[in-house]
PyMOL commands that place a pseudoatom at each C-alpha (Angstrom):
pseudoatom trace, name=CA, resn=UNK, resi=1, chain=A, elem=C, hetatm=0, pos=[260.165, -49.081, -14.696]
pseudoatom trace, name=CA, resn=UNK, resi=2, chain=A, elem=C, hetatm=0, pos=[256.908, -51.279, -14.111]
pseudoatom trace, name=CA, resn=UNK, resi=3, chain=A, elem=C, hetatm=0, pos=[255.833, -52.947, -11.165]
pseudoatom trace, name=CA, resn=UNK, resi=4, chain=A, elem=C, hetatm=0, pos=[255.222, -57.006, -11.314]
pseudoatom trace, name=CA, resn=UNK, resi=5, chain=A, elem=C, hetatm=0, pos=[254.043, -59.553, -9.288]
pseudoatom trace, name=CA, resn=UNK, resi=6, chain=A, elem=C, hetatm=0, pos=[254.391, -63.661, -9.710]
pseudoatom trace, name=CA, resn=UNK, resi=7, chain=A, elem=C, hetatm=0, pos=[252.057, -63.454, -12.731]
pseudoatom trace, name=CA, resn=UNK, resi=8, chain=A, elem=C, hetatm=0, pos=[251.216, -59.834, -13.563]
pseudoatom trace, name=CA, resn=UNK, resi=9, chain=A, elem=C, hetatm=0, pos=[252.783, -56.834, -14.468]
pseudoatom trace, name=CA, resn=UNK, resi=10, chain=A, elem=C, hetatm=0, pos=[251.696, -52.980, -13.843]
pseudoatom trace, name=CA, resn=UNK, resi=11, chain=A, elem=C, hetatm=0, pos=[252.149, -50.073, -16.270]
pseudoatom trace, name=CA, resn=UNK, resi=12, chain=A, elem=C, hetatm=0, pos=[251.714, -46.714, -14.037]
pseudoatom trace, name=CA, resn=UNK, resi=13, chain=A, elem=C, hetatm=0, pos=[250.311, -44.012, -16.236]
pseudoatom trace, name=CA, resn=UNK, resi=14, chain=A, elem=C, hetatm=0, pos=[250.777, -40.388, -14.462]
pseudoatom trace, name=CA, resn=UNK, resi=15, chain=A, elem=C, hetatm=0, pos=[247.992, -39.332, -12.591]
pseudoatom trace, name=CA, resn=UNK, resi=16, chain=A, elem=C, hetatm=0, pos=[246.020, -42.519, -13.012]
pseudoatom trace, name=CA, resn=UNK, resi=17, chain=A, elem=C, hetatm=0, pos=[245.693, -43.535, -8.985]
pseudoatom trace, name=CA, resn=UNK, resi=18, chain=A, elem=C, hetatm=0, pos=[248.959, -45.702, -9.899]
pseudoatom trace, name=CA, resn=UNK, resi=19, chain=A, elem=C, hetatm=0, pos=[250.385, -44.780, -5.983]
pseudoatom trace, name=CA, resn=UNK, resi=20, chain=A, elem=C, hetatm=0, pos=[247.166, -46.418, -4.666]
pseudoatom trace, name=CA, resn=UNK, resi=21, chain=A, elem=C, hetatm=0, pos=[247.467, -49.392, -7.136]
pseudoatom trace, name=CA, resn=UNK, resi=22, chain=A, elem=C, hetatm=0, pos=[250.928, -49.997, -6.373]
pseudoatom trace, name=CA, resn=UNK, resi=23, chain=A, elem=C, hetatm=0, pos=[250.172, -49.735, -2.429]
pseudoatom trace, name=CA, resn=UNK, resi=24, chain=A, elem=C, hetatm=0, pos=[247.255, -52.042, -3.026]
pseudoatom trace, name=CA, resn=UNK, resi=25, chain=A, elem=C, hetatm=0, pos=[249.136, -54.743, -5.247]
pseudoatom trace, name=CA, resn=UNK, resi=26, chain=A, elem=C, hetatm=0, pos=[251.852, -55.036, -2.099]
pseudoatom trace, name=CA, resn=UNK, resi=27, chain=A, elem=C, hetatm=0, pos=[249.104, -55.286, 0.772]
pseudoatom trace, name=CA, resn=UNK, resi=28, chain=A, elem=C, hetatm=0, pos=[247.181, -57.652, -0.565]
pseudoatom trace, name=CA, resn=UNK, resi=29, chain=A, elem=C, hetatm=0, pos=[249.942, -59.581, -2.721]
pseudoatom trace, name=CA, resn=UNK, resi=30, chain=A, elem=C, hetatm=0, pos=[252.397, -59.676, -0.279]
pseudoatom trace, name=CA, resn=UNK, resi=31, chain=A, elem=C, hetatm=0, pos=[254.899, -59.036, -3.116]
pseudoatom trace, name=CA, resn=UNK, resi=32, chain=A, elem=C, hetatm=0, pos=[255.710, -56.049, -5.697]
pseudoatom trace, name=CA, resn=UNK, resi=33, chain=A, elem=C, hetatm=0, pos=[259.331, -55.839, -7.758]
pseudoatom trace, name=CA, resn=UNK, resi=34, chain=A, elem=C, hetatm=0, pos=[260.446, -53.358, -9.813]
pseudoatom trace, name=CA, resn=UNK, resi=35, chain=A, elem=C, hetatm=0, pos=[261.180, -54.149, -13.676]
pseudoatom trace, name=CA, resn=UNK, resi=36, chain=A, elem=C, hetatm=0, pos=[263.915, -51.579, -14.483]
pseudoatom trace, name=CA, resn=UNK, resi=37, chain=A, elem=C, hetatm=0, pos=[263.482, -50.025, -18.200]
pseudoatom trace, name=CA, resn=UNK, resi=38, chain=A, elem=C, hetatm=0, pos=[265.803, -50.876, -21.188]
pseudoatom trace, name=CA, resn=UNK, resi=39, chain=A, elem=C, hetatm=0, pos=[265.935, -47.941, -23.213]
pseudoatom trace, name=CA, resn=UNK, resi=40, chain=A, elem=C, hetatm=0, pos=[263.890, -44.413, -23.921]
pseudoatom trace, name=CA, resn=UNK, resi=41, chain=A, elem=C, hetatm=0, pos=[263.684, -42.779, -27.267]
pseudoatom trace, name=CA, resn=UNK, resi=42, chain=A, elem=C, hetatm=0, pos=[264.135, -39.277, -27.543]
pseudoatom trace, name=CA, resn=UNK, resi=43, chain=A, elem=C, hetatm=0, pos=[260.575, -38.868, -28.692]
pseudoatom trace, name=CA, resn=UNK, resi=44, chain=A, elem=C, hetatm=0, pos=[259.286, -40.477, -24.947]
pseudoatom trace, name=CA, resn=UNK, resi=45, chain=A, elem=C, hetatm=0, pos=[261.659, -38.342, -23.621]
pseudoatom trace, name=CA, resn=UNK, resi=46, chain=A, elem=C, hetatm=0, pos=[259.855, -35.349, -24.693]
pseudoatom trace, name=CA, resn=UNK, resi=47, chain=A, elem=C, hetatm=0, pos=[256.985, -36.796, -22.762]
pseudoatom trace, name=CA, resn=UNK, resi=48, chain=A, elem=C, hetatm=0, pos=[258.973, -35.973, -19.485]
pseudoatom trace, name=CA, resn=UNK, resi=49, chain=A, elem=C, hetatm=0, pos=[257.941, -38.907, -18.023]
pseudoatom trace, name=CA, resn=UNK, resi=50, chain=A, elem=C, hetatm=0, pos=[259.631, -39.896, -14.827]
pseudoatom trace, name=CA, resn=UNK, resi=51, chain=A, elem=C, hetatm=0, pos=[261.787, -43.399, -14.460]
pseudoatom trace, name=CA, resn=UNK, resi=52, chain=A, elem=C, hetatm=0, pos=[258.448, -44.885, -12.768]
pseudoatom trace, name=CA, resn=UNK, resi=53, chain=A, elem=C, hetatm=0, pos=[256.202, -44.711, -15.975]
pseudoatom trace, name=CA, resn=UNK, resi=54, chain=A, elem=C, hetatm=0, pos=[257.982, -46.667, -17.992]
pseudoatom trace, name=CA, resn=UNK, resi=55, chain=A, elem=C, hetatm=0, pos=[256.115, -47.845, -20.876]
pseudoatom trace, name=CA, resn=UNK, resi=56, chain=A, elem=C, hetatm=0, pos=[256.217, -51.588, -22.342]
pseudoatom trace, name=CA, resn=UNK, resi=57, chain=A, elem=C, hetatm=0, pos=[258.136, -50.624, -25.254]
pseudoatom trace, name=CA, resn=UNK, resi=58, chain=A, elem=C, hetatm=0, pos=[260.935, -49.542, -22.659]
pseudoatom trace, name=CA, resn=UNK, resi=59, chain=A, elem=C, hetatm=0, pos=[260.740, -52.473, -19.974]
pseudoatom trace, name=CA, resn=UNK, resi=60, chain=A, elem=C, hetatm=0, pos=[262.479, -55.567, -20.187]
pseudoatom trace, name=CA, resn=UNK, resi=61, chain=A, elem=C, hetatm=0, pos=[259.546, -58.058, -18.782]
pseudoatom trace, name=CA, resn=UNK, resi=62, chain=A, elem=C, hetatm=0, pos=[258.163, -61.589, -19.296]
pseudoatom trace, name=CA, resn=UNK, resi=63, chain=A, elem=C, hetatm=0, pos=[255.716, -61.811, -21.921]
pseudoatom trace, name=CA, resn=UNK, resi=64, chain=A, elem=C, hetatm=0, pos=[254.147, -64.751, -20.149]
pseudoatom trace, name=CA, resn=UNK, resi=65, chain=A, elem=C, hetatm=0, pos=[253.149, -62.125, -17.498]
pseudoatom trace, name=CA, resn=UNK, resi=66, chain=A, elem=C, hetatm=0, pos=[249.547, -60.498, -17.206]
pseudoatom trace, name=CA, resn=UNK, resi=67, chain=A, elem=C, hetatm=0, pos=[250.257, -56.849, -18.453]
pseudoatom trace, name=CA, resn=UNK, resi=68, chain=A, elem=C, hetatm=0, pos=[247.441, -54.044, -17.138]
pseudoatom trace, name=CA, resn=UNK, resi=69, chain=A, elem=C, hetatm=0, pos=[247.113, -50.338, -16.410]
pseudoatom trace, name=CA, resn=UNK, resi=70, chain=A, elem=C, hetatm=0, pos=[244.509, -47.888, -15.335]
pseudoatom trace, name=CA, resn=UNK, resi=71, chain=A, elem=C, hetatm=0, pos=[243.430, -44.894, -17.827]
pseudoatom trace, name=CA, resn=UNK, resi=72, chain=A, elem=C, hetatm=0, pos=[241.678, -41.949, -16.762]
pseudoatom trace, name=CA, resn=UNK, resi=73, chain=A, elem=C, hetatm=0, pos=[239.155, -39.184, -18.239]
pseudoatom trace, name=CA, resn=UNK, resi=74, chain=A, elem=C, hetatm=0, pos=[240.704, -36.118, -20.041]
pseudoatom trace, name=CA, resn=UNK, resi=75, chain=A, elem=C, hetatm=0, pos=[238.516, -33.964, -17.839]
pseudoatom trace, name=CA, resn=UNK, resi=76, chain=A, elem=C, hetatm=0, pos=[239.548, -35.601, -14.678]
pseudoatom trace, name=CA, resn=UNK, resi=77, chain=A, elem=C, hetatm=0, pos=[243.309, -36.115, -15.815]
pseudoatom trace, name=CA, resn=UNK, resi=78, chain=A, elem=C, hetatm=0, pos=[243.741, -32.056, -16.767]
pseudoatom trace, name=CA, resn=UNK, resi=79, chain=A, elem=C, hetatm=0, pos=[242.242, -31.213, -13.936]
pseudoatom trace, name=CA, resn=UNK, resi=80, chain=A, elem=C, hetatm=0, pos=[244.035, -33.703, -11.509]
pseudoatom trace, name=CA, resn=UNK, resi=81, chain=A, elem=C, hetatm=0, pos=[247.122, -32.416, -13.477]
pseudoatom trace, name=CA, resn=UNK, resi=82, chain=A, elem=C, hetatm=0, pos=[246.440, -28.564, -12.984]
pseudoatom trace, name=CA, resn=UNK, resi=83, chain=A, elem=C, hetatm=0, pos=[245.783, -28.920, -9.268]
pseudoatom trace, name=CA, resn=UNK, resi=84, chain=A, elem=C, hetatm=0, pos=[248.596, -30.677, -8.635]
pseudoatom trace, name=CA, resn=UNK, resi=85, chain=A, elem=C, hetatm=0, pos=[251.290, -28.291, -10.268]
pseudoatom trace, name=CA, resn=UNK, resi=86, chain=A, elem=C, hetatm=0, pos=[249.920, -25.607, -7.186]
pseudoatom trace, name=CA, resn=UNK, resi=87, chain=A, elem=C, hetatm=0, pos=[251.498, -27.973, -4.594]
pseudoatom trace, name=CA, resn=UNK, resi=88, chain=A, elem=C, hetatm=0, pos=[254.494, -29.323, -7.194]
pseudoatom trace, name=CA, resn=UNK, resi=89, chain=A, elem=C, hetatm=0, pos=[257.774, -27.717, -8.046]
pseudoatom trace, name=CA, resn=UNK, resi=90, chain=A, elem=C, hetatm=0, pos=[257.036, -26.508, -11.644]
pseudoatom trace, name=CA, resn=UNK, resi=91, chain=A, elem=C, hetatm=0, pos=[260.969, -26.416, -12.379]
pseudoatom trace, name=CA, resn=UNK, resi=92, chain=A, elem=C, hetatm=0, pos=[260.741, -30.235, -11.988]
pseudoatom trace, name=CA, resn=UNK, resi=93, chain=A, elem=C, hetatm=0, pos=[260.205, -31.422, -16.262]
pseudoatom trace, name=CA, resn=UNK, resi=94, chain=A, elem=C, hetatm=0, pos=[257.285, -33.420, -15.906]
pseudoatom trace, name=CA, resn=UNK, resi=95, chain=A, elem=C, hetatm=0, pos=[255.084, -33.807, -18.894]
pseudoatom trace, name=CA, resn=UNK, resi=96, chain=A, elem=C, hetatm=0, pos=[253.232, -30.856, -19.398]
pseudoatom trace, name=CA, resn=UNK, resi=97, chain=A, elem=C, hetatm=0, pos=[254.234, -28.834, -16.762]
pseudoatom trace, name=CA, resn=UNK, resi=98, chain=A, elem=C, hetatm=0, pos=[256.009, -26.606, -19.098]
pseudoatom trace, name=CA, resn=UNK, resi=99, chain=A, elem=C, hetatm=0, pos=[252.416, -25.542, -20.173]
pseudoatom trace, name=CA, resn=UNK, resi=100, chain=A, elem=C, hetatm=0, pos=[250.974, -24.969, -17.414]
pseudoatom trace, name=CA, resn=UNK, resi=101, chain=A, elem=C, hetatm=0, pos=[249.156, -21.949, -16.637]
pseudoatom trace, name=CA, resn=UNK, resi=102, chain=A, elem=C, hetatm=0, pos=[247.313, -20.572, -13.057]
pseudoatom trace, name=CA, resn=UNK, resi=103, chain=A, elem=C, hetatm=0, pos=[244.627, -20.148, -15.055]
pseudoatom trace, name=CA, resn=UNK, resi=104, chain=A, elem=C, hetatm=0, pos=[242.880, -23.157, -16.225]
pseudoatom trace, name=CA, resn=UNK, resi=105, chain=A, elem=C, hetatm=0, pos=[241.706, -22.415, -19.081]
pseudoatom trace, name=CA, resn=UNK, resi=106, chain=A, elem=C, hetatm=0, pos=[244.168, -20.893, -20.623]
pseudoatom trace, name=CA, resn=UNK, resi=107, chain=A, elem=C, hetatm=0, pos=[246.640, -24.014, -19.275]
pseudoatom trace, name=CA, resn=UNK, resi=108, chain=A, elem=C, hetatm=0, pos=[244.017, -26.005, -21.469]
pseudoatom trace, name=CA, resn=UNK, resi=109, chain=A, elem=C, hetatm=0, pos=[244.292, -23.870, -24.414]
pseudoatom trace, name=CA, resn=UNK, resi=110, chain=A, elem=C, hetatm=0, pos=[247.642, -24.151, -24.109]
pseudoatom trace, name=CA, resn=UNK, resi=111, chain=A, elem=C, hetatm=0, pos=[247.770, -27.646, -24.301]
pseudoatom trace, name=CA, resn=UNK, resi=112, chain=A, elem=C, hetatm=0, pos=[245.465, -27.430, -27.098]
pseudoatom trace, name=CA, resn=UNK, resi=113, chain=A, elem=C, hetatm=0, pos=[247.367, -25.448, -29.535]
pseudoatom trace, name=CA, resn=UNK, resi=114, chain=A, elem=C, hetatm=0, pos=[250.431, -27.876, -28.762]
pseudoatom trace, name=CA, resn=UNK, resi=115, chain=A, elem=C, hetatm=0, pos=[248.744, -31.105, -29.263]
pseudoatom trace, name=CA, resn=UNK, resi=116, chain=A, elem=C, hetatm=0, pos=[245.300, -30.421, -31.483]
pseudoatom trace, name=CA, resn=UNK, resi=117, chain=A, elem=C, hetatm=0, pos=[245.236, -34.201, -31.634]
pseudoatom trace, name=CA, resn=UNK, resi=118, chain=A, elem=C, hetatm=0, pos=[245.357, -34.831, -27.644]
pseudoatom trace, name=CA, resn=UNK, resi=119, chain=A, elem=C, hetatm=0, pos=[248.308, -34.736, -25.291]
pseudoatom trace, name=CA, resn=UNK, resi=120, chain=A, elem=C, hetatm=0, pos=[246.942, -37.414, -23.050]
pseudoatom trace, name=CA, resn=UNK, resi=121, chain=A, elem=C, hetatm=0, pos=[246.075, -39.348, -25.775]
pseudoatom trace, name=CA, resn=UNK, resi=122, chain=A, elem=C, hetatm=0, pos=[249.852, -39.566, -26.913]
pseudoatom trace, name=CA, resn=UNK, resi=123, chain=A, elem=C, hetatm=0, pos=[250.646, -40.270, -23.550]
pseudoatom trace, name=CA, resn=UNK, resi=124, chain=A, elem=C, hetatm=0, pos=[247.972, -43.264, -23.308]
pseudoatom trace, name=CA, resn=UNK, resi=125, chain=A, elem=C, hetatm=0, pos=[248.692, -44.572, -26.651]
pseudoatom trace, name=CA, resn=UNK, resi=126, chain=A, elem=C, hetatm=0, pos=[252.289, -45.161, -25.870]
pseudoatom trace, name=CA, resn=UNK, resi=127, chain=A, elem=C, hetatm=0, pos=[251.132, -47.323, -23.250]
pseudoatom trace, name=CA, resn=UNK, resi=128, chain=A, elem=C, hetatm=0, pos=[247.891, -49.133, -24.524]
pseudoatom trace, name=CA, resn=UNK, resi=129, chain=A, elem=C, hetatm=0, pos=[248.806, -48.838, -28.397]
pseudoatom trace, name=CA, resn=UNK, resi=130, chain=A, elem=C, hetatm=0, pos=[247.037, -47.087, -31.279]
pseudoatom trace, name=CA, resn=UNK, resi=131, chain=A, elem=C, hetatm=0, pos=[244.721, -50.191, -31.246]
pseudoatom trace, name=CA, resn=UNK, resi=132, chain=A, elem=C, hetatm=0, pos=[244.584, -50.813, -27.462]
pseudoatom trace, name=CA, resn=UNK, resi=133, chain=A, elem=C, hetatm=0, pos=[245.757, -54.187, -27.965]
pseudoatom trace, name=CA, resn=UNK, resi=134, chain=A, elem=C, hetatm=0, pos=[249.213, -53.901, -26.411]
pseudoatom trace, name=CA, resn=UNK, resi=135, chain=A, elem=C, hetatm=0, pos=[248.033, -54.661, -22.844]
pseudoatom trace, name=CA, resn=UNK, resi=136, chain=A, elem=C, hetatm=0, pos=[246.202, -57.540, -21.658]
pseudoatom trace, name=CA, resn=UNK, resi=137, chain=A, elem=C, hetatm=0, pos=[243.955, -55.179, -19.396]
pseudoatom trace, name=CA, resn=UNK, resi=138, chain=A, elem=C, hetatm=0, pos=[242.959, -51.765, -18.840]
pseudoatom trace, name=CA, resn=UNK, resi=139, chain=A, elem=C, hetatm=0, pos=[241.297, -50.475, -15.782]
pseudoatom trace, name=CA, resn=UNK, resi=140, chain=A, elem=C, hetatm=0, pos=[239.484, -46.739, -15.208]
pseudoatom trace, name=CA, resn=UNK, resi=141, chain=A, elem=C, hetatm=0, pos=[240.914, -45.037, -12.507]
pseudoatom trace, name=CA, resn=UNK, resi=142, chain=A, elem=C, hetatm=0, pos=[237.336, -43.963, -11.898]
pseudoatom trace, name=CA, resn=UNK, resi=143, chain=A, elem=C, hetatm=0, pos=[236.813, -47.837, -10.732]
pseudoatom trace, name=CA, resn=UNK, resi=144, chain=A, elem=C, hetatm=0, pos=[239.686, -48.457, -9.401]
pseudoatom trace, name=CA, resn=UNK, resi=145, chain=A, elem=C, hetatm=0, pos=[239.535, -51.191, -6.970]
pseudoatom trace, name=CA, resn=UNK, resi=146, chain=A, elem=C, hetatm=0, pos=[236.944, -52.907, -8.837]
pseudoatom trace, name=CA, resn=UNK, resi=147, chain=A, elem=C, hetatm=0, pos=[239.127, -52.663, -11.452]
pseudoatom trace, name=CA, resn=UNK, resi=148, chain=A, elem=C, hetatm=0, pos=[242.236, -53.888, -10.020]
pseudoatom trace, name=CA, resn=UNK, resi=149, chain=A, elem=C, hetatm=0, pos=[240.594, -56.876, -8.614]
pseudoatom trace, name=CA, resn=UNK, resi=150, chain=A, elem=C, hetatm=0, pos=[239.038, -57.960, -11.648]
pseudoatom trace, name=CA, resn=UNK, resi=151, chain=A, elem=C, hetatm=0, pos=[242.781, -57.151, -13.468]
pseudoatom trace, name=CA, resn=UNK, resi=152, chain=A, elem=C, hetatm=0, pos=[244.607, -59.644, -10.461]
pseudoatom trace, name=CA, resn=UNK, resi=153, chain=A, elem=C, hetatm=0, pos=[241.795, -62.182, -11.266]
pseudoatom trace, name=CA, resn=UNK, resi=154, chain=A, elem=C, hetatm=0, pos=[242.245, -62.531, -15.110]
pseudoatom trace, name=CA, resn=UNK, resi=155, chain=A, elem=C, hetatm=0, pos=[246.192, -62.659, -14.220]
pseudoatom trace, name=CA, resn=UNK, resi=156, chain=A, elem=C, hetatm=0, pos=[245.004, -65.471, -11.744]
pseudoatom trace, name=CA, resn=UNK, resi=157, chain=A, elem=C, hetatm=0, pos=[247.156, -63.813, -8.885]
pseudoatom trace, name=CA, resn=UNK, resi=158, chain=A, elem=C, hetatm=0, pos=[246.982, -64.906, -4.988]
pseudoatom trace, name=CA, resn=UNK, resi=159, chain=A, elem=C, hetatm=0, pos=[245.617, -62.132, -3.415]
pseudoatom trace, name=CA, resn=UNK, resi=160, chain=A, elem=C, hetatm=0, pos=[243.422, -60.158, -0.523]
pseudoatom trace, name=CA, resn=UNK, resi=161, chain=A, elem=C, hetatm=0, pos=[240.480, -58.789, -2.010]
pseudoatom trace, name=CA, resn=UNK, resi=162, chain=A, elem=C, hetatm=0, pos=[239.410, -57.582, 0.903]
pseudoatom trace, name=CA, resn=UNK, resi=163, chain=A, elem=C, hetatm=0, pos=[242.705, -55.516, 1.766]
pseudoatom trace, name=CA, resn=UNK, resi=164, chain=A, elem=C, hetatm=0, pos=[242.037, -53.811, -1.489]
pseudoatom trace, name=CA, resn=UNK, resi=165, chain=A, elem=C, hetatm=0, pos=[238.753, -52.961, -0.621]
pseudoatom trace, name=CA, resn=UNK, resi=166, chain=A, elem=C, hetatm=0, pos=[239.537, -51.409, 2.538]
pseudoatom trace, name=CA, resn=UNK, resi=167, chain=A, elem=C, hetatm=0, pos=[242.414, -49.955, 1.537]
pseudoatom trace, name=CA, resn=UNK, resi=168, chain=A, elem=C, hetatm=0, pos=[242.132, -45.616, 1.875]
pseudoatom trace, name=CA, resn=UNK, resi=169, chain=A, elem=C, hetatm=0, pos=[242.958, -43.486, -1.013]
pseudoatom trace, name=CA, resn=UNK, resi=170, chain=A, elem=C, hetatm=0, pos=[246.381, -41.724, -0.981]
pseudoatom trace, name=CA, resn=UNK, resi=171, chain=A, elem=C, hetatm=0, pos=[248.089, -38.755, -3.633]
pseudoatom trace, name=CA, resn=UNK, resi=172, chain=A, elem=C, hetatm=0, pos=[244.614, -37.105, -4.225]
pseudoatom trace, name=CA, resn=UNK, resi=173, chain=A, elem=C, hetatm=0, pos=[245.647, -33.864, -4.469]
pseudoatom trace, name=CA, resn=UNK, resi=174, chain=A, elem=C, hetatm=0, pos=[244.301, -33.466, -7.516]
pseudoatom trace, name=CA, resn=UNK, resi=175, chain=A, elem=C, hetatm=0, pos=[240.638, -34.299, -6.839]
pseudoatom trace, name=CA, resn=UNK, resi=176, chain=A, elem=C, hetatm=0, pos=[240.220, -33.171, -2.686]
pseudoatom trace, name=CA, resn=UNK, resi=177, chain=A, elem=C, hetatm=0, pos=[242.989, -30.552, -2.098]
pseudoatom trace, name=CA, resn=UNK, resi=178, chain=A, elem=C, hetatm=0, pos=[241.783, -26.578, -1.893]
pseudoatom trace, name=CA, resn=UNK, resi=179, chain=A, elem=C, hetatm=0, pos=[242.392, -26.288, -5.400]
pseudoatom trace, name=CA, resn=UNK, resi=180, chain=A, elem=C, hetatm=0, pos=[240.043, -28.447, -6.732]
pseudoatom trace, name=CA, resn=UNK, resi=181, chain=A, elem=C, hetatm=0, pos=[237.355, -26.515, -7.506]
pseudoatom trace, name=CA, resn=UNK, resi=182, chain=A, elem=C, hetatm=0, pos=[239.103, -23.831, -9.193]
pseudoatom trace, name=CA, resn=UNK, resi=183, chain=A, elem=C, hetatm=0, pos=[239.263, -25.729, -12.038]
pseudoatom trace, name=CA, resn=UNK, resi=184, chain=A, elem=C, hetatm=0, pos=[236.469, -24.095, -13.902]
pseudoatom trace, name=CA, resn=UNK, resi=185, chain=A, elem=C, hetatm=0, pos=[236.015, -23.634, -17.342]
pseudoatom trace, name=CA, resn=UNK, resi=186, chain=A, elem=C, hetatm=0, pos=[233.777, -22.815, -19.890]
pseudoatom trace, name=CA, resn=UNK, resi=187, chain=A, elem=C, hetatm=0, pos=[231.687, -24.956, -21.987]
pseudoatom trace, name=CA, resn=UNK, resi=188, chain=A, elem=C, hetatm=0, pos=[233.557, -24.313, -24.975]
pseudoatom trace, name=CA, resn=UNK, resi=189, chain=A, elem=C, hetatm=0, pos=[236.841, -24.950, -23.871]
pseudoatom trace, name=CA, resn=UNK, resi=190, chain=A, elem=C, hetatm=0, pos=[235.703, -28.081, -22.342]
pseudoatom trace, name=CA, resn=UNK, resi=191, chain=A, elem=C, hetatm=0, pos=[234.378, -29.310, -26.007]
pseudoatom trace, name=CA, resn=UNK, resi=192, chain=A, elem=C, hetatm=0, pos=[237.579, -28.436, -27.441]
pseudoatom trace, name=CA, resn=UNK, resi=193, chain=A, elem=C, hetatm=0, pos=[239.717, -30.275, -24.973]
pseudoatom trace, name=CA, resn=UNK, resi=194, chain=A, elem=C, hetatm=0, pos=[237.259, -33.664, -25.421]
pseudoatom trace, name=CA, resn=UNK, resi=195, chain=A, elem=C, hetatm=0, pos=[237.883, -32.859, -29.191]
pseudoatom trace, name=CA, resn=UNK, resi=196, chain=A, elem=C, hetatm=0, pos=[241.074, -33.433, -29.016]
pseudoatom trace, name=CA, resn=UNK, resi=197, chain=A, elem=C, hetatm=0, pos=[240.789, -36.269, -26.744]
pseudoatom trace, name=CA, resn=UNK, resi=198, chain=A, elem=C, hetatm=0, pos=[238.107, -37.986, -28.967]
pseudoatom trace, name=CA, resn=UNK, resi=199, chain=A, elem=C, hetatm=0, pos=[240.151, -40.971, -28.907]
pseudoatom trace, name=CA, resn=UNK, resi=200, chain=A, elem=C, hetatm=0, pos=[240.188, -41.652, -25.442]
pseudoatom trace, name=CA, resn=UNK, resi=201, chain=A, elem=C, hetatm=0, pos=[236.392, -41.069, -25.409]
pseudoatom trace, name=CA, resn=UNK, resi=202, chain=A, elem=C, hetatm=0, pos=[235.727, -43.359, -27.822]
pseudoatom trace, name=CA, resn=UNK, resi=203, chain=A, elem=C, hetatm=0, pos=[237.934, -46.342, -26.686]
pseudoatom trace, name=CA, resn=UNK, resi=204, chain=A, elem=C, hetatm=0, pos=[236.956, -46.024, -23.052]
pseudoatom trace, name=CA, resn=UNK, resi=205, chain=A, elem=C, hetatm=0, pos=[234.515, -43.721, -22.044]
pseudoatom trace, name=CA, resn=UNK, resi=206, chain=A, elem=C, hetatm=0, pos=[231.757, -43.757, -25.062]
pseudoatom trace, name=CA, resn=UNK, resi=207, chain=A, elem=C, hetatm=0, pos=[229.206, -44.804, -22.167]
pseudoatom trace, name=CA, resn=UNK, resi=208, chain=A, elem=C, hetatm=0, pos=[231.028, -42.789, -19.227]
pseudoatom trace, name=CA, resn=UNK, resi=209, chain=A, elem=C, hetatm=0, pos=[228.126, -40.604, -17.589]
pseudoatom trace, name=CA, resn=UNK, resi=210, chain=A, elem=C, hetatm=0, pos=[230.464, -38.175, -15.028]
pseudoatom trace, name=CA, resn=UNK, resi=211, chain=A, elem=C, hetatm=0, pos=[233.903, -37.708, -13.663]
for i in range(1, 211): cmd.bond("trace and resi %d" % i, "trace and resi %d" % (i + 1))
show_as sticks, trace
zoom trace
């Protein structure tokens, strides 16, 4: 399912600060429904996403609403991911979970030899399409209240910018918990991985200096 309010809608990609943007959207909205989703294909299923990352191919929603979601760098996003699965149930299907590894760079190679052309980039392009034109906006989780302001402005939405400012990060396990600097690997394995994620570097972080 996605998330709407009067006059926008909200696609949460995995691991994309979507918990905080939801939490934000009902503080300083006042207001936050559920879309439900109308069908899945087989081929998102083997995405393992869960029933609250719908994508807009799979939501039954108002196209007069303002559609946006937040992407995130592959860097950030595998290692967000890998941190997490210490404190997650790794029985639970969940995209890539079936790949993961303790050690991180062999989780990445993993990934690697199953998706040469980017994992993370099938994921986002199911969401933002091939040509990033599906959605009206798309916000980096690396900005994120900035960028969900300016995403509630262009969908002219009544809201509390100030409440969003204020508002405390939450689900960071992947960034602040004890496993966050474990993540280490090697130079090489780091070019491969952007490599294969060349198309999320080029469509949204061609001028990104960090993570």
């Amino acid at each position: 399912m996605a998330f709407r309010t009067k006059r926008t809608i909200f696609y949460h990609i995995p691991k994309t600060g979507g918990q905080w943007v939801k939490k934000a959207i009902l503080e300083s909205t006042g207001g936050l429904e559920r879309v439900p989703g109308k069908y899945i294909t087989d081929e998102v299923k083997s995405l393992r996403l869960l029933g609250s990352h719908q994508i807009p191919a799979t939501v039954r929603h108002d196209e007069s609403l303002f559609s946006f979601a937040f992407v995130r760098h592959p860097l950030s996003w595998y290692r967000s991911f890998w941190a997490s699965r210490f404190e997650d149930s790794l029985d639970k299907p969940f995209l890539i979970s079936w790949l993961w590894d303790k050690n991180p760079e062999e989780f990445i190679r993993n990934v690697i030899r199953k998706y040469p052309r980017g994992f993370l980039t099938k994921v986002y392009r199911y969401y933002v399409g091939k040509d990033c034109n599906r959605l009206d906006f798309v916000g980096r989780q690396e900005y994120l209240a900035d960028d969900l302001i300016l995403a509630l402005k262009l969908g002219r939405e009544n809201f509390d910018e100030d409440k969003i400012k204020k508002l405390e990060r939450i689900n960071i396990a992947g960034t602040k918990s004890k496993y966050r600097d474990s993540f280490k690997i090697s130079i090489a394995v780091e070019k491969s991985l952007l490599d294969s994620e060349r198309w999320i570097i080029n469509n949204y972080y061609d001028q990104y200096d960090g993570f």
